[in-house]
N, C-alpha and C positions, 0 to 999 in steps of 0.2 A: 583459681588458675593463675600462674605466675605469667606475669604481662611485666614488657619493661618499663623503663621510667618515659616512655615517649606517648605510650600510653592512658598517661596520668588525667590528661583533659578530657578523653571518654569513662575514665572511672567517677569522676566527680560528676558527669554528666548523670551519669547512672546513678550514684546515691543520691543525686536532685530527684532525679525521676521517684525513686524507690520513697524519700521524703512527702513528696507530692502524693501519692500513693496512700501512703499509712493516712495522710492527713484526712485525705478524702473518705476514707473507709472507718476512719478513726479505729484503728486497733493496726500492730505491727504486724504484718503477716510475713516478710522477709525480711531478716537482716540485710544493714547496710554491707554493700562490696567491701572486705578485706583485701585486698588484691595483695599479694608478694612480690612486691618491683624487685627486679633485678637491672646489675647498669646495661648488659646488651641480652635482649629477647633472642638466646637463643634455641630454648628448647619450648615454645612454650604450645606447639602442637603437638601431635601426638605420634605423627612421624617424624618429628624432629624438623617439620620447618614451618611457615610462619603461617600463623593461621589463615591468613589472606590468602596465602596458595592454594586452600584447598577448602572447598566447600566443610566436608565433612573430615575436617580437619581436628574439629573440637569435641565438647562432651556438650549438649544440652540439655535444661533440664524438665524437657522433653522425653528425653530417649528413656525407651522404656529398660527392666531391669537386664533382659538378654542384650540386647543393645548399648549399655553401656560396660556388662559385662565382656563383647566381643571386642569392643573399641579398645579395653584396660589391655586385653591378651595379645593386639598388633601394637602398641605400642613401641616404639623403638628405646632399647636399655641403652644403658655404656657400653659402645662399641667394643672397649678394648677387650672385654669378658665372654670368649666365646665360648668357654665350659664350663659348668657345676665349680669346678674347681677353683678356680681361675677367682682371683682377688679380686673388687671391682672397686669403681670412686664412687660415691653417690651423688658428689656435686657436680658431675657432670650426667647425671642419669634423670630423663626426662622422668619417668616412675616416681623415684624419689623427688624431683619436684612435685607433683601433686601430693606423695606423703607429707609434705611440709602444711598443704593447705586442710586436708580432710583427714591425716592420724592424730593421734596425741602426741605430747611429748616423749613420756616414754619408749610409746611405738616407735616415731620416730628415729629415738635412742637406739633400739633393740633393732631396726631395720640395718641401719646405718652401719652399727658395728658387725651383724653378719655380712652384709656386702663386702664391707674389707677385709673379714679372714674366711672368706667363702661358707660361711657359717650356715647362710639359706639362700637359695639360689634364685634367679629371676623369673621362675612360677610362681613358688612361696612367698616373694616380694609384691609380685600382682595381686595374689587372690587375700593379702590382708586389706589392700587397697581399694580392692572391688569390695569387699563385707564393709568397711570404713563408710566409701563413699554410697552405697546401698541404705544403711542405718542412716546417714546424715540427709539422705536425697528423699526418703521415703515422705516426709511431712511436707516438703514442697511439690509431690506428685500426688498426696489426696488434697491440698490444695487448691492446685491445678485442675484436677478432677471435678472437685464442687464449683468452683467458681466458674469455669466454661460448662455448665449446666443450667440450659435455658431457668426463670424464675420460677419458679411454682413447681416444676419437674421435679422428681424424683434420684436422685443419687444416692445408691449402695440403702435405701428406704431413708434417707433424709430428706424431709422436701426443704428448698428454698426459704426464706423471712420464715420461719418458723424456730431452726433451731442452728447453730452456727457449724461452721465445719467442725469435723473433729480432733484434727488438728491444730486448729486455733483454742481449744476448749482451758482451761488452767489445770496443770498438770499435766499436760501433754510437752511432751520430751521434743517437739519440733519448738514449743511456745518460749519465751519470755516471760523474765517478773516482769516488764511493762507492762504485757499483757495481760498477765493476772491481774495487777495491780488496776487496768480499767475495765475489768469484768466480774470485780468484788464486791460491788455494790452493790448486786443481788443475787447469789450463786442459782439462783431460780431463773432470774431476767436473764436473758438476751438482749444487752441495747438495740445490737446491730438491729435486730430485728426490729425496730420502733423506728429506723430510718427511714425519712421518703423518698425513695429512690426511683428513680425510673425503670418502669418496665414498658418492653416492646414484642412482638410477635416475629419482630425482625429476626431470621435466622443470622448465625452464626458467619457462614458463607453466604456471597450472593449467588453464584450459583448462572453467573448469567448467560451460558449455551445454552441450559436448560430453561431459565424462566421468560428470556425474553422472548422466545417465540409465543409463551401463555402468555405475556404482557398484549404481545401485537394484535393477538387470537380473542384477546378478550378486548382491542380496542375495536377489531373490525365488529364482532358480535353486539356491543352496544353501538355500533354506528358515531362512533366518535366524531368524526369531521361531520357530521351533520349535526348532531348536541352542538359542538361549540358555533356551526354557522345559526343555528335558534336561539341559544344564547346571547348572544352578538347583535342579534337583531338592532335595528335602531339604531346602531353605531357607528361612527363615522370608517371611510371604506377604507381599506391598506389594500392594496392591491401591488403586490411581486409579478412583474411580467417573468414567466421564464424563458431563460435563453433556451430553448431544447437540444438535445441531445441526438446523435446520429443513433439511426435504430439500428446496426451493422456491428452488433458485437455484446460482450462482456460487459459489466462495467470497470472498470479499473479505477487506480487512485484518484487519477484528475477529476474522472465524474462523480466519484462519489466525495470527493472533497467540495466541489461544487455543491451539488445537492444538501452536504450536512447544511455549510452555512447558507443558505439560503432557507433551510429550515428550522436555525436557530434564528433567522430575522423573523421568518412570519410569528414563529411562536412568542419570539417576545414582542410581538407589537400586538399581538393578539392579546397576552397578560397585561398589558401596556392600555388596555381601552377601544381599542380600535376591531373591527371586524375583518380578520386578516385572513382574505380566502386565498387559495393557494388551487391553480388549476395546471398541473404537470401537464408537457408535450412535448413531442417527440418530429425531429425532421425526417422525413420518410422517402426525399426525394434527393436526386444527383448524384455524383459521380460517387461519394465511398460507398454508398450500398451495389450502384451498377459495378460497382469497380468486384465487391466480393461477390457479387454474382457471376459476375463474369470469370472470375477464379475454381467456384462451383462446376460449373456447366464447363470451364475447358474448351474445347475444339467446337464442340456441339453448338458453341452458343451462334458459330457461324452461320447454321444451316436454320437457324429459327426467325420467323419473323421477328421486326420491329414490337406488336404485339403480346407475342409470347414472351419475347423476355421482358416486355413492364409488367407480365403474369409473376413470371418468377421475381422481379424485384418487389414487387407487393407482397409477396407470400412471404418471401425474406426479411420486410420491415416487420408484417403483422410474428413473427417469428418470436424475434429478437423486441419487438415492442412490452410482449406477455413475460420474455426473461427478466428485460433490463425493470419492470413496474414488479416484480417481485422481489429483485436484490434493491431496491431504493424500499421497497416496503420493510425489508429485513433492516434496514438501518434507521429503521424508526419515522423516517418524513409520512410527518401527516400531511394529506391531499383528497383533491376529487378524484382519487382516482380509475374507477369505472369510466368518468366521462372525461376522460384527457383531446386535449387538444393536437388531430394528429395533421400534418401536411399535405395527407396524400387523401383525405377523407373528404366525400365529393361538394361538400358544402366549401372546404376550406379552399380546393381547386377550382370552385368557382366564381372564388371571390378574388383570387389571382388572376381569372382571366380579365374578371369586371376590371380591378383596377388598373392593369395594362390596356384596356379599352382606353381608360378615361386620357391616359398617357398617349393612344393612337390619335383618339378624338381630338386631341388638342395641339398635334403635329410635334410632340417631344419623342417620337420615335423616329428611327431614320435605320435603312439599311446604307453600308458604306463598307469601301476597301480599306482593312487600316489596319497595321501591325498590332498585331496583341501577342500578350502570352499564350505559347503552343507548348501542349506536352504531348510530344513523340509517342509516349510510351500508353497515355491516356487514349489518343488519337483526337483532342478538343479544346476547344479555346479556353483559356483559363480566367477570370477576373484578377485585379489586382490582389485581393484578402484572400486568394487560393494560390497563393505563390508565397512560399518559405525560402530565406538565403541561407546557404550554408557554403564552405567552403570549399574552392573546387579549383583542379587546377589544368590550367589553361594553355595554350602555346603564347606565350609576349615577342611578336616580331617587331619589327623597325622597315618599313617598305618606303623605297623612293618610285615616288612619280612624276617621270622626268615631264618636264614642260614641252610643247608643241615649239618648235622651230621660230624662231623670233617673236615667242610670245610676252620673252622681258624686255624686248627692243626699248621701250619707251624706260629704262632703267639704265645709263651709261656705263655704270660700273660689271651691266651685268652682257655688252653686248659681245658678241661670239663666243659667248660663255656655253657649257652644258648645264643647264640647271634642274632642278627639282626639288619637289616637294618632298618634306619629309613626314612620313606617317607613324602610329603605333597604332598597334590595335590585338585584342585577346583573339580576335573570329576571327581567323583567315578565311573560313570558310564563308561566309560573308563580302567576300572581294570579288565574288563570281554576278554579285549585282552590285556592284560599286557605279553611282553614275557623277559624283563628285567630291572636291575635299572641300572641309568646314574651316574657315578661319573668322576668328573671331575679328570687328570689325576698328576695336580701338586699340586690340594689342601691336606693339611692335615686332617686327619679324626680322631677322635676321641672315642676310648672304651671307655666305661664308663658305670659302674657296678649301677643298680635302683634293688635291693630285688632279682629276681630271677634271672633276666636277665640283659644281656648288649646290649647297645644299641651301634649304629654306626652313628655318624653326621661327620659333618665338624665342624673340632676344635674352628673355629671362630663364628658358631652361635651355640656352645654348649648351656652355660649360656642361652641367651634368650630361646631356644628353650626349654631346661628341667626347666625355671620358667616358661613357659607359661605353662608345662606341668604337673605344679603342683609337680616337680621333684628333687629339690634345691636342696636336700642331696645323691645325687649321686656323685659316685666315681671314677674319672679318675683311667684306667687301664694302657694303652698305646697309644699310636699314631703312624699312617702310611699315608702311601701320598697314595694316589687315585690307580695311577697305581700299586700300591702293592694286591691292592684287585680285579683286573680284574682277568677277565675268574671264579672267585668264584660261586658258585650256593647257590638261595635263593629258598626259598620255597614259591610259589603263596601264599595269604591269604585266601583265599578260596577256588582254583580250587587243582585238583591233581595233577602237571605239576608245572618245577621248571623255575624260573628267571634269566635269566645270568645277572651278574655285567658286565660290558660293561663301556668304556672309551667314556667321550663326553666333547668336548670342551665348548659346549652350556650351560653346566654347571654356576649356576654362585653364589655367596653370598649373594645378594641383598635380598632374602626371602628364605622361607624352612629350608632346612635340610643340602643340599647340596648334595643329593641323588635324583634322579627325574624319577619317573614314566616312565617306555618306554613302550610305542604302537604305532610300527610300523604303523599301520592301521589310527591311531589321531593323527598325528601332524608331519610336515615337518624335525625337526629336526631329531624324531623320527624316522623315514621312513630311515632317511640318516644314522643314526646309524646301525638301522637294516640293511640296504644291507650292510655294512662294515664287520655286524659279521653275514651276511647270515640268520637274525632272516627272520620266517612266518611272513608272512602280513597277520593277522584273523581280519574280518573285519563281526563284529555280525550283524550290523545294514542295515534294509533295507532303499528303497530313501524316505521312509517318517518318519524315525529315528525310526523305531521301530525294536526291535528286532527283529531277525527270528527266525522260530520256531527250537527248540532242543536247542536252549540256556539257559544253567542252571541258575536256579533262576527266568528269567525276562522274557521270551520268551512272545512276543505280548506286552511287556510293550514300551512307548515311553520312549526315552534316561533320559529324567528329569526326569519322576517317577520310572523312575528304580531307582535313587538315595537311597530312601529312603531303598526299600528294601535290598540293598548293604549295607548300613550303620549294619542296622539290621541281616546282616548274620558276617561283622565283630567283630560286638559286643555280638554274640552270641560263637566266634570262639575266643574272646580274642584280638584280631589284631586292634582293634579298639581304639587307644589312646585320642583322642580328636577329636569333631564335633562342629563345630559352625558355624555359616552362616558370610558370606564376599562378602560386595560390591568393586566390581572392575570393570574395561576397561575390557567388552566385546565385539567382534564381532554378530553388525546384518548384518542382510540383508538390503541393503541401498531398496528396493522398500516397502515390506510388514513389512519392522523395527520391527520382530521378530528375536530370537537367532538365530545365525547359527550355524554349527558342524564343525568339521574337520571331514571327512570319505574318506578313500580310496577307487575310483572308476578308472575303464577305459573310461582316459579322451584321447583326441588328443590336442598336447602340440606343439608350434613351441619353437626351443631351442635353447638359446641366446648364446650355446657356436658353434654350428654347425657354418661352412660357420664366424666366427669371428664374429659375430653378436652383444655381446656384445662391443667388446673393439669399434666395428667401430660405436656402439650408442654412444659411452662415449666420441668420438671422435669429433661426430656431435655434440654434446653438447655443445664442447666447444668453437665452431665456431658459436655458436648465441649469440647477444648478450642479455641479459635477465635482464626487470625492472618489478621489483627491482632484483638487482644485488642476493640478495640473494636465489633465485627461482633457481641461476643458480647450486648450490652444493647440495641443497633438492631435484633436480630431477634427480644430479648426483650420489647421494646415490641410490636414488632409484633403477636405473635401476642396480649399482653395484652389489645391494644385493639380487633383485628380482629374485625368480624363475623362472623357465620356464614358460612362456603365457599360460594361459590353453583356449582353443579357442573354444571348445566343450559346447554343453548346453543342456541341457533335455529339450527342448520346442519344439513349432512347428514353431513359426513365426522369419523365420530369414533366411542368406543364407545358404546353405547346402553347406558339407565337402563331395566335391566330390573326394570319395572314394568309392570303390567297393571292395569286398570280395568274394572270391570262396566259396560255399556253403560245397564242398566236403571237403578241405586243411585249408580252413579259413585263406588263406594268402590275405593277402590285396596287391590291387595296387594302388600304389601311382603313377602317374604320369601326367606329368604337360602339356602330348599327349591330355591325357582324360582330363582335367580341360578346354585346351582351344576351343576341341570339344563342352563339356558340355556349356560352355561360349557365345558362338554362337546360341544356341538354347535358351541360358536365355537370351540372345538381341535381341532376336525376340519373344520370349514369357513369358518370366518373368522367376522367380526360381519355380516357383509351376511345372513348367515341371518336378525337379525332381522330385516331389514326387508324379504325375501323372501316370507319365509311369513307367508300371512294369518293371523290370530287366533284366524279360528273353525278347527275341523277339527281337534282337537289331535291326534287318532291319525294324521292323514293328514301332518300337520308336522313327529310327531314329540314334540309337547312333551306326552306321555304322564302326566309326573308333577304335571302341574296338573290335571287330571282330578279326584282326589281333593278339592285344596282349592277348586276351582270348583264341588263339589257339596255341598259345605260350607257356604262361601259363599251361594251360592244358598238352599239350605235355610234358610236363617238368617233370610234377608232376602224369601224367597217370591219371588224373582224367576227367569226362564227362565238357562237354565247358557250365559251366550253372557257371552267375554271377548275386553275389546280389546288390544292394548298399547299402548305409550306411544314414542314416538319419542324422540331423544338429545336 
């Protein structure tokens, strides 16, 4: 086939290969590559363009005899010849290029000079070239034929190591004198055949749609995972905890890229010496399976008990449990898997309850008001690890809060002045429980005097902050450090009700003002200033972010479209310095990937200072070892800085926080008497016991051993022996 000269480092490549070949087999069965370089490739497919453009661009020598016959007759000629008659070039005719590789000379001759005095036309020109390249191709397709002919088998009645192809035989019109010349030692012997060569049963293709199912099918039927756990015996333990997997779905790439490598560790620590059992499971409880039930059921799910729907969310893990252990089966992970380890399975729900006992019994649990992650759309409190940031864009205002009437008195530079504070902040909607502003306590602040009024920043983002504010010719009055201006009073920007200046280290320069919005009720830090200076925790928003009624301005409005109306009362009040929108790292909801809120609710918290809880995490930490090395300080920060665990959730499908309340006193019992009571009955009947049996009636329920401290209780506080419980 003519190839240009850029082609030259895959032809040599190819007579390596072809060298390597004869050597191994010891007899030449293909001539080395001739190739016809030319200096630009440009004919050298068979439509005339490069053989890279087109798959079946080429000749193989593969293709059988109709197939290479069809390929010769599309072939593209010399354009400029578009009749019988019509004189052609041949050295521009892609045809007469392969004549040059598979005719004779003379052919060649004799092709050549009919082309130029239209002597035989471009059929007669093809079909010398299809008989040429037929004759020459024949000895490398019986070949081809014997040699992909499993050993031993049968081809055209030649079996394998018995007698050699026929095509190789001496005398044969495909062969070589080399060849003869190394199979003249015995015209009887066949060397070849005296070769030790490898033979296998391994077919030709693997085949593997079809055979790995009989792989899988013949590991379950010999009981594989239980041969190598007999095997193993004696041997030291590997033990893979696995992370499980949500029972709500399909699997997809993540899980099953998951699963592979974790089932290429067990297996090679199992080749490796080791007894590497491997016991899959599955999480079967909280919000993504309630969330796709709740998607199921639609409207309906309103009108159904708490009960029924942890029915249908059980029926939806047990579901999806029997799918997702048959697509990990099809990919090969060996496991226990009959006896998988499931979440919602009543021994494992009672072992949740035990050890949140042991967390009541020893007073690390605590009900409390305190801002957490809320998803609107979920309707329930979120943990930290169930909140994803993605970008989201926001309102960025600029709000002044002018000061209380001689509240800078005790500042000279600043007396009969109008002053205030300057704010930034993403939430407007957030301003409707503002009960103070934050400054940090060692930054410097700076007065500075804009037409009527003076304004109050942090000295260090003065400049950016008043050009952004369209401000530049404002006048430094004076300067004071942060703590100078505590216990000051501001005036709200819209409500009737004043602002304390309040000290917070949280404070920082990185953006803003250097003054920061306080609502106790939205935001952690918040919350923690507030109890320092004993601010109200007003918390307007109900659990599906909408205001509740009697809130000025927005009442029934959802938190985001309150936005706008906010904006609209500041700019109507003057307090409104600059509005512009700003993409930032926001908090979703990692299931329904909608915003979430910060809102202060009555959540149940275990508390990582109780019982030294923290320091003896920070401890164990450092007693694993962790690849990569660096995972091991990212997860030491973490638990450093983290809040209290919020454990509580507004859902129905999960374990319940058993805890009970007096209906009269509404003092709760926490005790880890009644958890491992409770415990007992979910190991023999699942958690749906609690929320089965009513509250009162304890001999009729069952829950016998709260008897005693309900009568306790009661006595103590003179109220009637009636206890409620508390939902998950």
């Amino acid at each position: 086939m003519p190839v240009g000269i850029d082609q030259v480092p895959h032809i040599e490549f190819t007579r390596e290969v072809v060298r390597r070949f004869h050597h191994l087999y010891g007899v030449e069965l293909f001539p080395e590559p001739q190739p016809l370089l030319t200096e630009v490739p440009k004919l050298p497919g068979l439509d005339g363009r490069k053989m890279s453009k087109s798959y079946d661009n080429v000749i193989y020598l593969s293709d059988s005899a109709a197939e290479l016959t069809q390929k010769v007759k599309v072939m593209v000629t010399d354009p400029a010849r578009k009749r019988r008659s019509d004189p052609g070039n041949p050295e521009i005719c892609p045809v007469f290029a392969y004549h040059r590789v598979y005719s004779s000379e003379a052919q060649r001759q004799e092709v050549a000079h009919g082309c130029r005095t239209a002597g035989i036309g471009c059929l007669d020109c093809k079909g010398v070239l299809i008989n040429n390249m037929l004759e020459q191709l024949q000895p490398l397709h019986e070949r081809r034929a014997y040699y992909a002919a499993p050993p031993g088998r049968s081809h055209g009645g030649v079996r394998r190591r018995q007698r050699a192809c026929p095509a190789d035989r001496p005398g044969n019109h495909g062969g070589s004198s080399r060849d003869d010349a190394r199979l003249s030692g015995d015209p009887r012997m066949d060397y070849k055949a005296t070769l030790n060569l490898p033979q296998t049963a391994f077919p030709m293709k693997a085949n593997l749609p079809q055979r790995e199912p009989e792989f899988l099918r013949l590991w379950e039927e010999m009981g594989l995972y239980q041969a190598l756990r007999r095997q193993a015996q004696g041997r030291p333990k590997y033990i893979l905890h696995d992370g499980p997997p949500y029972a709500n779905g399909h699997i997809h790439m993540g899980t099953a890229l998951n699963k592979i490598l974790k089932d290429l560790v067990v297996k090679t620590k199992q080749m490796e010496g080791f007894d590497a059992v491997y016991v899959p499971g599955w999480d079967c409880h909280g919000l993504p399976i309630e969330h796709q039930v709740d998607l199921e059921l639609g409207p309906k799910r309103h009108q159904l008990s708490k009960t029924a729907i942890r029915q249908h969310c059980r029926a939806y893990a047990e579901r999806f449990i029997a799918i997702q252990r048959e697509e990990f089966k099809r990919l090969g992970v060996i496991g226990d898997w009959e006896h998988p380890y499931l979440t919602m399975s009543y021994d494992y729900e009672a072992v949740i309850v035990r050890e949140l006992g042991k967390f009541l019994g020893n007073g690390g649990v605590y009900r409390g008001l305190k801002p957490v992650y809320w998803c609107i759309s979920c309707v329930t409190a979120l943990a930290e690890a169930e909140v994803e940031y993605e970008a989201h864009c926001s309102p960025s205002i600029y709000v002044a809060f002018p000061l209380q009437e001689g509240a800078a008195g005790k500042f000279p530079a600043l007396q009969d002045k109008r002053v205030a504070v300057l704010v930034w902040t993403t939430t407007p909607w957030t301003l409707l429980a503002n009960q103070a502003v934050a400054l940090h306590p060692d930054f410097d602040y700076l007065a500075a005097e804009v037409g009527d009024w003076v304004y109050l920043v942090a000295a260090e983002l003065a400049p950016q902050v008043f050009a952004k504010l369209g401000m530049s010719h404002y006048r430094p009055l004076c300067t004071c450090k942060g703590k100078e201006l505590e216990g000051l009073k501001a005036e709200h920007p819209f409500l009737a009700r004043p602002s304390l200046l309040v000290l917070g280290t949280h404070v920082t320069l990185e953006y803003g003002t250097g003054a920061v919005h306080t609502a106790p009720a939205h935001g952690q830090e918040d919350f923690e200033v507030g109890e320092r200076y004993g601010l109200p925790v007003e918390n307007p928003v109900d659990d599906h972010g909408r205001f509740v009624p009697g809130t000025p301005l927005v009442a029934g409005l959802d938190v985001f479209s309150a936005n706008a109306v906010i904006l609209d009362e500041l700019r109507r009040r003057g307090r409104l310095l600059l509005a512009e929108d700003y993409t930032h790292s926001y908090p979703h909801c990692w299931r329904c990937k909608n915003p979430v809120i910060f809102r202060a609710t009555a959540q149940w918290f275990i508390s990582l200072e109780a019982n030294n809880l923290r320091q003896r995490a920070l401890e164990a930490i450092r007693q694993v070892e962790w690849i990569p090395a660096r995972g091991e300080n990212r997860i030491y920060d973490m638990i450093r800085h983290r809040p209290d665990w919020c454990i509580s959730r507004q859902r129905a499908w999960g374990v319940p926080i058993t805890v009970v309340q007096c209906t009269a006193c509404e003092t709760f019992l926490l005790s880890q008497e009644v958890a491992e009571h409770v415990a007992a009955l979910v190991e023999r009947e699942g958690a749906d016991v609690w929320f089965e049996r009513p509250g009162s009636g304890a001999g009729a329920t069952g829950l016998s051993l709260l008897s005693l401290r309900r009568q306790r209780l009661s006595k103590r506080r003179g109220h009637p022996r009636r206890m409620v419980r508390l939902g998950s």
